[in-house]
Structures are given as structure tokens and as C-alpha cells.
ChimeraX commands (.cxc) that place a marker at each C-alpha (Angstrom):
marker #1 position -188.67,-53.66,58.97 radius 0.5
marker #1 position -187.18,-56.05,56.51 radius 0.5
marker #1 position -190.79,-57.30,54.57 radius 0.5
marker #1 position -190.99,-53.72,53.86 radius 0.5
marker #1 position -187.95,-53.63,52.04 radius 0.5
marker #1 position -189.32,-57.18,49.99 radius 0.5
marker #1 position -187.47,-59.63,52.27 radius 0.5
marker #1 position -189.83,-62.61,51.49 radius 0.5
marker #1 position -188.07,-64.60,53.89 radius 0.5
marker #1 position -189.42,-62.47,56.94 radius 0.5
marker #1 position -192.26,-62.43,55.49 radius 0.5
marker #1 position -192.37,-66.34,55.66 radius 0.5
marker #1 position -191.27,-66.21,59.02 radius 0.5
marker #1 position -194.06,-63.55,60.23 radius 0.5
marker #1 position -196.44,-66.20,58.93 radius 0.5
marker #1 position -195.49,-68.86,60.45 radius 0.5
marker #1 position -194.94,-67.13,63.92 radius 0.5
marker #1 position -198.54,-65.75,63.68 radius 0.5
marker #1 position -200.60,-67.92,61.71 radius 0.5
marker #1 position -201.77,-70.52,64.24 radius 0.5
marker #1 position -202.68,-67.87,66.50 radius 0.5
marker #1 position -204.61,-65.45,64.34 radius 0.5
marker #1 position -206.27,-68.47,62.94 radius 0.5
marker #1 position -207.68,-69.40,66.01 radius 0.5
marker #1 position -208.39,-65.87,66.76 radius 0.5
marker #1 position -210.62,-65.24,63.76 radius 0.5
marker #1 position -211.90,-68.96,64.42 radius 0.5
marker #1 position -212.82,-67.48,67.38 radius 0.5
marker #1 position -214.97,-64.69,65.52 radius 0.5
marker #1 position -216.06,-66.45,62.40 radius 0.5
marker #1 position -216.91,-70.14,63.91 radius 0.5
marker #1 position -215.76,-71.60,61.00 radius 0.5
marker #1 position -212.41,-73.50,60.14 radius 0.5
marker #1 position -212.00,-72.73,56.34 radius 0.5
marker #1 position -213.16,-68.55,57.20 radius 0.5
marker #1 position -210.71,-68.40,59.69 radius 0.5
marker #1 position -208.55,-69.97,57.42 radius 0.5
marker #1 position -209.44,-67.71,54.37 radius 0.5
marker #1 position -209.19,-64.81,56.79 radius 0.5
marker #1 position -205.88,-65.64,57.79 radius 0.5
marker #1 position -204.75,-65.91,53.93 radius 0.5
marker #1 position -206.44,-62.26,52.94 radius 0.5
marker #1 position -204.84,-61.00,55.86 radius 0.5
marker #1 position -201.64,-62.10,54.72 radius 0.5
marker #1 position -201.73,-61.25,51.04 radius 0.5
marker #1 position -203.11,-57.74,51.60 radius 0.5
marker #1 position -200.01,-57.20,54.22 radius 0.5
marker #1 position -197.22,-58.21,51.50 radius 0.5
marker #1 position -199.15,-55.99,48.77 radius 0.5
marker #1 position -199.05,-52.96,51.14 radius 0.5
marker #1 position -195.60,-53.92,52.71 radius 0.5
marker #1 position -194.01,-50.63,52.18 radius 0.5
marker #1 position -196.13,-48.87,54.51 radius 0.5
marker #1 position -195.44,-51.57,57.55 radius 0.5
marker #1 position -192.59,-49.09,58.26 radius 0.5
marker #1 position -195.36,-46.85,59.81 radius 0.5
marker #1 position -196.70,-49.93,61.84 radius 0.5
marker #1 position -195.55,-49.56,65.55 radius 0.5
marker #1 position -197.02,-52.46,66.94 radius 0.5
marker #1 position -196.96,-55.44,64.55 radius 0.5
marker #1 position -199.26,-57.72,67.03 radius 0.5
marker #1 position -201.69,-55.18,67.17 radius 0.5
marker #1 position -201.97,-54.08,63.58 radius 0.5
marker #1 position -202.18,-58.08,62.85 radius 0.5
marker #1 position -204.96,-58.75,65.42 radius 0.5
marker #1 position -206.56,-55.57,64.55 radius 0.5
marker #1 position -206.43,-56.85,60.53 radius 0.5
marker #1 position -207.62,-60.63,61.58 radius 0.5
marker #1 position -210.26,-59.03,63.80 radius 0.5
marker #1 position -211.49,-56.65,60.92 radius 0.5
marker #1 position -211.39,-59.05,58.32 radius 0.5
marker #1 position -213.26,-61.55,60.35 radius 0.5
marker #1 position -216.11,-59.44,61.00 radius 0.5
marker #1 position -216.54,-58.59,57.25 radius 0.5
marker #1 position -216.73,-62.13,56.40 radius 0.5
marker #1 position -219.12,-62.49,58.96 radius 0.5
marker #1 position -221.31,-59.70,56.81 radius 0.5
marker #1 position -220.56,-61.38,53.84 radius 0.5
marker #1 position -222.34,-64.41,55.28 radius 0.5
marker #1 position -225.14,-62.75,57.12 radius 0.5
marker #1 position -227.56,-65.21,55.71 radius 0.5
marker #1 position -225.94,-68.24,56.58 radius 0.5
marker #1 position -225.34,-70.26,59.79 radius 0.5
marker #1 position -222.07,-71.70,59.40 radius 0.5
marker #1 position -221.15,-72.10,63.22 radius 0.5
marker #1 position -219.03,-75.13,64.75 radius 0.5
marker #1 position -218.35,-76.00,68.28 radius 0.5
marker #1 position -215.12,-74.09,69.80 radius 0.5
marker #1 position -212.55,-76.30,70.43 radius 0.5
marker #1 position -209.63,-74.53,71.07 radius 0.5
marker #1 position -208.28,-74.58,74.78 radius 0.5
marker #1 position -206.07,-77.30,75.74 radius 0.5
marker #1 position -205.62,-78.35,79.39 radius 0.5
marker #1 position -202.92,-80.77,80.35 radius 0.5
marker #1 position -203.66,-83.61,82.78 radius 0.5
marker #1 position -201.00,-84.90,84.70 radius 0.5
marker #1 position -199.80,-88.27,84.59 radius 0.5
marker #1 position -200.18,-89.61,88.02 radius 0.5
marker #1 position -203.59,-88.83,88.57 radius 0.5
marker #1 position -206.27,-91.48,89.59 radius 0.5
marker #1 position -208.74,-92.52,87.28 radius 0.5
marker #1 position -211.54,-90.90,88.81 radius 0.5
marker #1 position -209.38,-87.74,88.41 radius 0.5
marker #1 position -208.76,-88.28,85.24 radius 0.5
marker #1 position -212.55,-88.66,84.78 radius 0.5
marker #1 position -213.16,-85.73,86.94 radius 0.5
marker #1 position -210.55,-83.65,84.21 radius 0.5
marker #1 position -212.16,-84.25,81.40 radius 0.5
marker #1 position -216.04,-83.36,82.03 radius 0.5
marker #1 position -214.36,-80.11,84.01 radius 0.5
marker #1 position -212.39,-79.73,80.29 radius 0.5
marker #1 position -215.76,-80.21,78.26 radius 0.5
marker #1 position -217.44,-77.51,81.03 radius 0.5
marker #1 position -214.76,-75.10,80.48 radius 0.5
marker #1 position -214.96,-75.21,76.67 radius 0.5
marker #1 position -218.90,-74.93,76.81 radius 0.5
marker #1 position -218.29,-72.41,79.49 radius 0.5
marker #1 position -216.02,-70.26,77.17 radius 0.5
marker #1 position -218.54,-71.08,73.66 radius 0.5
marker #1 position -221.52,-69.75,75.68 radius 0.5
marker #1 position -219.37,-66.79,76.42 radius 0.5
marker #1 position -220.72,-63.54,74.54 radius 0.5
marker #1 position -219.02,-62.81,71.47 radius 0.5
marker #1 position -216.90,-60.05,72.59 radius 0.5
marker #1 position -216.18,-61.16,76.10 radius 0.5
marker #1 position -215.44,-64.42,74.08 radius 0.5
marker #1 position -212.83,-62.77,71.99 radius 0.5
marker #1 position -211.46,-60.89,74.94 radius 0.5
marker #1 position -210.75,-64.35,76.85 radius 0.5
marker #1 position -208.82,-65.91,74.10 radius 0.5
marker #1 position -206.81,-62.78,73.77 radius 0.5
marker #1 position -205.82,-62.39,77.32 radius 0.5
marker #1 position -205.48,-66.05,78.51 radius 0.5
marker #1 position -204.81,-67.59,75.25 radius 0.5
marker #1 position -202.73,-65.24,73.23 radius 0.5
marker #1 position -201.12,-64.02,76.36 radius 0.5
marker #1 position -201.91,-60.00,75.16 radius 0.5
marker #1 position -201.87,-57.61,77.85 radius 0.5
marker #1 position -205.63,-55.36,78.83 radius 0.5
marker #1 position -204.13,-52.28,77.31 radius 0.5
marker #1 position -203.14,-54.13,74.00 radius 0.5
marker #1 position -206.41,-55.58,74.01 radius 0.5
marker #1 position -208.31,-52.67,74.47 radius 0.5
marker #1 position -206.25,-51.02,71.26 radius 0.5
marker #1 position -206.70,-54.06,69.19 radius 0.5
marker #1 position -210.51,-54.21,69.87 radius 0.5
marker #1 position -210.67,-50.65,70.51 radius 0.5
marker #1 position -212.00,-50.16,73.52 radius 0.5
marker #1 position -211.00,-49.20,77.28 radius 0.5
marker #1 position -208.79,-51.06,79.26 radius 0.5
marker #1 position -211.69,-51.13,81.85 radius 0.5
marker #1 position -214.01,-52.65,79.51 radius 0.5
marker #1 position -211.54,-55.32,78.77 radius 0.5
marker #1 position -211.06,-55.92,82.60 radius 0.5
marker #1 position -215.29,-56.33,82.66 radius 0.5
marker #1 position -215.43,-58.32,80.14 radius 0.5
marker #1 position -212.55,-60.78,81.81 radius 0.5
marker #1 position -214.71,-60.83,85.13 radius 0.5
marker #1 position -217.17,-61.71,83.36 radius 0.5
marker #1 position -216.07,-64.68,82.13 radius 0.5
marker #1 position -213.67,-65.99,84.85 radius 0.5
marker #1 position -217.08,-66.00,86.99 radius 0.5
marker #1 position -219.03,-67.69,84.38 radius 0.5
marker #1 position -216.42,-70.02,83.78 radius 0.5
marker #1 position -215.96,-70.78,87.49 radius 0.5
marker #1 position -218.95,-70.77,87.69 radius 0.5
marker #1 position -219.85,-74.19,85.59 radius 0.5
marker #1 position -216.85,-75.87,86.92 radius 0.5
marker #1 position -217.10,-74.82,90.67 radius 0.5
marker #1 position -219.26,-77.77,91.90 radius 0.5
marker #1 position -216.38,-80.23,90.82 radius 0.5
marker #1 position -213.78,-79.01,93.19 radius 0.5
marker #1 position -216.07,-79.85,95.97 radius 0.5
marker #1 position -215.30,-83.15,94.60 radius 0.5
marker #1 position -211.68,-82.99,96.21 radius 0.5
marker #1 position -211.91,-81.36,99.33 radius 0.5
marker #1 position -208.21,-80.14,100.29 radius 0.5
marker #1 position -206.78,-80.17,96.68 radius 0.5
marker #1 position -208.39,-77.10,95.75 radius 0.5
marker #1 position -209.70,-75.40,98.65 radius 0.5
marker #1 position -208.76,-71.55,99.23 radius 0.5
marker #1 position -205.16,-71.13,101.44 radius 0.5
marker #1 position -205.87,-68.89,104.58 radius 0.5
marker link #1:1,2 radius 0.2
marker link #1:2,3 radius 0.2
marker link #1:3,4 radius 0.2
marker link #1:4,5 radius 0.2
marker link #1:5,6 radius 0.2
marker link #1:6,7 radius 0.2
marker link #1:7,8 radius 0.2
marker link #1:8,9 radius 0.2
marker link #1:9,10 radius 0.2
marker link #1:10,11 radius 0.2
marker link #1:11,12 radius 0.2
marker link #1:12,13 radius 0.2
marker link #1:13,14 radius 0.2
marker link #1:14,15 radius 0.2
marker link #1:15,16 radius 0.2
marker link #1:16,17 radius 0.2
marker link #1:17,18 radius 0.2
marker link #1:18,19 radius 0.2
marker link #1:19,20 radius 0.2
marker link #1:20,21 radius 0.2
marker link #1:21,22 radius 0.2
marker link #1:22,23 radius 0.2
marker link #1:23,24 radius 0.2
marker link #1:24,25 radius 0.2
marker link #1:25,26 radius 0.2
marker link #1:26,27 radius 0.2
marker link #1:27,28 radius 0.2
marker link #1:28,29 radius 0.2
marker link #1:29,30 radius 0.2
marker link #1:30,31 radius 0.2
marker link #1:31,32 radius 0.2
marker link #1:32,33 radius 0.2
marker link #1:33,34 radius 0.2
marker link #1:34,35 radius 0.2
marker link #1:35,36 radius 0.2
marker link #1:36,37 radius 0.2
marker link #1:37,38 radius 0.2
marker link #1:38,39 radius 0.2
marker link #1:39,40 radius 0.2
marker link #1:40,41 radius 0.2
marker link #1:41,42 radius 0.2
marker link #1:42,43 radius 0.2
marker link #1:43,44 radius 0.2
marker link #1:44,45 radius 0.2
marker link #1:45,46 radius 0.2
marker link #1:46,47 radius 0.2
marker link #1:47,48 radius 0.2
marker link #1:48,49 radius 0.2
marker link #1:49,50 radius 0.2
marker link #1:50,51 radius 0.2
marker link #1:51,52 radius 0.2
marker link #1:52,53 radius 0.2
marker link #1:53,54 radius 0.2
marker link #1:54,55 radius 0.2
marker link #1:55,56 radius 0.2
marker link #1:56,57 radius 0.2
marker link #1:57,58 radius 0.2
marker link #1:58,59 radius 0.2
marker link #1:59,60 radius 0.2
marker link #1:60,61 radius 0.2
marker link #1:61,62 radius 0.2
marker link #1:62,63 radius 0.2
marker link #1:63,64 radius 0.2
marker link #1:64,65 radius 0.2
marker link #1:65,66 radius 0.2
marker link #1:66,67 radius 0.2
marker link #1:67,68 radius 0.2
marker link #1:68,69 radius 0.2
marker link #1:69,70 radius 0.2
marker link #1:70,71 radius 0.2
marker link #1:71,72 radius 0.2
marker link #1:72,73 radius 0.2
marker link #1:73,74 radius 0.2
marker link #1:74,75 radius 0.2
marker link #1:75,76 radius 0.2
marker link #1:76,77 radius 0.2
marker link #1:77,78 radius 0.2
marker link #1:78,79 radius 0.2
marker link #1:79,80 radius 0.2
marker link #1:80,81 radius 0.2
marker link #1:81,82 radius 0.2
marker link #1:82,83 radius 0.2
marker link #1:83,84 radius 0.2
marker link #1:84,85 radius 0.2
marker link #1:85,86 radius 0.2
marker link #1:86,87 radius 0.2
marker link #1:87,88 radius 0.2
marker link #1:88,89 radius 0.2
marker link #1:89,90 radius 0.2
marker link #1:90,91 radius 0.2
marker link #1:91,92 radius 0.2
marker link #1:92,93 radius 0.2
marker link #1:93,94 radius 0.2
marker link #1:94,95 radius 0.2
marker link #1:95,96 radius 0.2
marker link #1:96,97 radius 0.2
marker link #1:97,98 radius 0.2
marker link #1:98,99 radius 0.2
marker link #1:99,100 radius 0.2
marker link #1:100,101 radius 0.2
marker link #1:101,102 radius 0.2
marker link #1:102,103 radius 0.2
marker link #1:103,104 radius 0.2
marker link #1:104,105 radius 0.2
marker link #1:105,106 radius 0.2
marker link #1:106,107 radius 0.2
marker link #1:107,108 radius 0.2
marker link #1:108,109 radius 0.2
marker link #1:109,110 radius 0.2
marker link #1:110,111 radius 0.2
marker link #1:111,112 radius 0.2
marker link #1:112,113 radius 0.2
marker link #1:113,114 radius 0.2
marker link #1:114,115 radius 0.2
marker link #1:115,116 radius 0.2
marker link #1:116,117 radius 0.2
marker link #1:117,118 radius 0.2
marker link #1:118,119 radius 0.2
marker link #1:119,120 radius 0.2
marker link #1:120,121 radius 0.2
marker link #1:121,122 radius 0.2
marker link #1:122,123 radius 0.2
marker link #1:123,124 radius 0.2
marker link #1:124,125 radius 0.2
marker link #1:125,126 radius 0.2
marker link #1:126,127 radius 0.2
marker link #1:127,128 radius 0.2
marker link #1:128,129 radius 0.2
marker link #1:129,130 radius 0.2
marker link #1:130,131 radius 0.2
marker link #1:131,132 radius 0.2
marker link #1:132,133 radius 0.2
marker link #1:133,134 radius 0.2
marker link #1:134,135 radius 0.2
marker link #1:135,136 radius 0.2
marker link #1:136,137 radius 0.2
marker link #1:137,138 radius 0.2
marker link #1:138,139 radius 0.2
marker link #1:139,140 radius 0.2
marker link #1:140,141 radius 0.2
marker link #1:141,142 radius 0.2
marker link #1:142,143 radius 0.2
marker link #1:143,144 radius 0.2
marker link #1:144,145 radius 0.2
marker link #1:145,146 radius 0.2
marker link #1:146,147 radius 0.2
marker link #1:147,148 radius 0.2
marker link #1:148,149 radius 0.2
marker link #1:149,150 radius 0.2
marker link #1:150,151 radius 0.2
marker link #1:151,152 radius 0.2
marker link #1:152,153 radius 0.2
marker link #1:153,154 radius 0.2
marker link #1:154,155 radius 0.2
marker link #1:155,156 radius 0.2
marker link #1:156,157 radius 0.2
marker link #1:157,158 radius 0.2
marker link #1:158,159 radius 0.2
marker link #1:159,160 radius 0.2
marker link #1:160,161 radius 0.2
marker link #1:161,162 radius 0.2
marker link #1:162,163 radius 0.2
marker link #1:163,164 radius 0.2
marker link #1:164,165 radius 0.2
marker link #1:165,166 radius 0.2
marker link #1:166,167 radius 0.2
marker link #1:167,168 radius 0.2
marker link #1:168,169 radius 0.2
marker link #1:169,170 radius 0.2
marker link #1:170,171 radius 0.2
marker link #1:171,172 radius 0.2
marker link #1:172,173 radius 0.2
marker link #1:173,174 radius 0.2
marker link #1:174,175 radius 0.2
marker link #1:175,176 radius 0.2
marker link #1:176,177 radius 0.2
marker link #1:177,178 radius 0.2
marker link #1:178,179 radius 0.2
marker link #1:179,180 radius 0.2
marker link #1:180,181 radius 0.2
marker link #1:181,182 radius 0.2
marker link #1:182,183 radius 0.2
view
């Protein structure tokens, strides 16, 4: 691996690859913008200080998850004593442009039930979400970032697909034939 030989360059470029996406993974752990944001930057620095031993590292995604993950939940210690939550805010749908206005209507509150869908989500099954449907990480990967079985990653996912059908499901009724179940 070249930032273990001191190439700063792919070091620069492992950054930028990772950082929105570990950012908004410890965002999802810490609730808070400038943690997640702190996180990110420990994370980072403590990496290119112990650079030499990345050769050992056979996953890189992992090890960085695992890192954000760990270093997320000690802030969270840290700050025990304080309630420094904001709302979650990260999951983007796309509308399409030739909807109707009612649609369009219909979109958003179904986006705003989805995002308090997924924020009401426990922690963990929270964090498992983002990882799977957001970061696009596979259930084993999961399970050996968050160290845990593969089946308790595929709980945790039923989990919250049914919770988050759940608060949305009453709006397909909405339009019959656009969304009903092909036999």
C-alpha cells in the first residue's frame, strides 16, 4: 500500500474517497455535525501516524468503518453528560420530473416519513441501515465492521425495512396501480 510507504498523495486521495461517507457514518452515531466531523479528522490523523502498519490491513473499508465506528462511540463517552443530538438528514430521494403536483406533494411528506422513519430507528439497527442501503456494504462486511453475525445484521435490516414501510405504507394506497404488488 503506497500511504504506508509515505505517499501523501494516496493518502489525500483515501480522504477524499472516504470522507463524505464516514462522516455521515459517524454522523450517524454521534448526531452531531462538528463530532462527526472531528471524528472523521482523528480518524484520519491517527491512520497517517500509524501508516506503516496499514500493510497488515486486509480490508481498508472495514478497518476505516471499524476506526469511524470506534472513535464515534468514544466521543459519545466523552460527552455522556451532554445532549448534543440533531435531526438526521441524510437520505436523498430523487423525484422525477414529470410527476403531478399532487405527486410531488405526495413525495415529499413520504421523504420526511422515511427520514423520521429511519431517526426513530434504534441506534444499531440505525447504523446497520445506512451501512447496507447507504454505503452499499455487504451483511458479511457489516457484521465484521460492527462485529457481529451476519444474521444479526439481516434482523436488524428487517427490522427496519418493516418499520420504514411501515410509516410510509398508507401513501401508496394513495395511487392504486402505481405501486401495487405484480402477480
Amino acid at each position: 500500500m503506497l500511504i504506508a510507504k509515505d505517499d501523501q498523495r494516496a493518502f489525500r486521495d483515501l480522504f477524499n474517497l472516504f470522507a463524505e461517507r464516514l462522516t455521515a457514518f459517524s454522523y450517524s452515531i454521534t448526531r452531531n455535525r462538528d463530532a462527526a466531523s472531528e471524528v472523521l479528522d482523528t480518524v484520519f490523523i491517527k491512520l497517517w501516524k500509524n501508516r506503516r502498519s496499514l500493510a497488515d490491513v486486509q480490508n481498508l473499508t472495514i478497518y476505516l468503518y471499524a476506526a469511524v465506528k470506534n472513535a464515534s462511540l468514544n466521543y459519545l463517552a466523552r460527552k455522556a453528560n451532554e445532549n448534543q443530538t440533531q435531526p438526521f438528514d441524510f437520505i436523498n430521494i430523487q423525484l422525477t420530473h414529470d410527476e403531478l403536483p399532487d405527486q410531488k406533494l405526495i413525495s415529499a411528506e413520504i421523504f420526511e416519513k422515511i427520514k423520521k422513519a429511519v431517526d426513530e430507528l434504534p441506534t444499531r439497527c440505525k447504523m446497520i441501515f445506512k451501512l447496507v442501503r447507504e454505503d452499499g456494504l455487504k451483511y458479511k462486511e457489516v457484521a465484521r465492521v460492527l462485529n457481529i453475525s451476519e444474521n444479526t445484521v439481516d434482523a436488524q435490516m428487517v427490522i427496519a425495512v418493516k418499520r420504514i414501510g411501515a410509516s410510509v405504507r398508507h401513501y401508496f394506497d394513495y395511487f392504486p396501480g402505481r405501486f401495487q404488488k405484480k402477480q
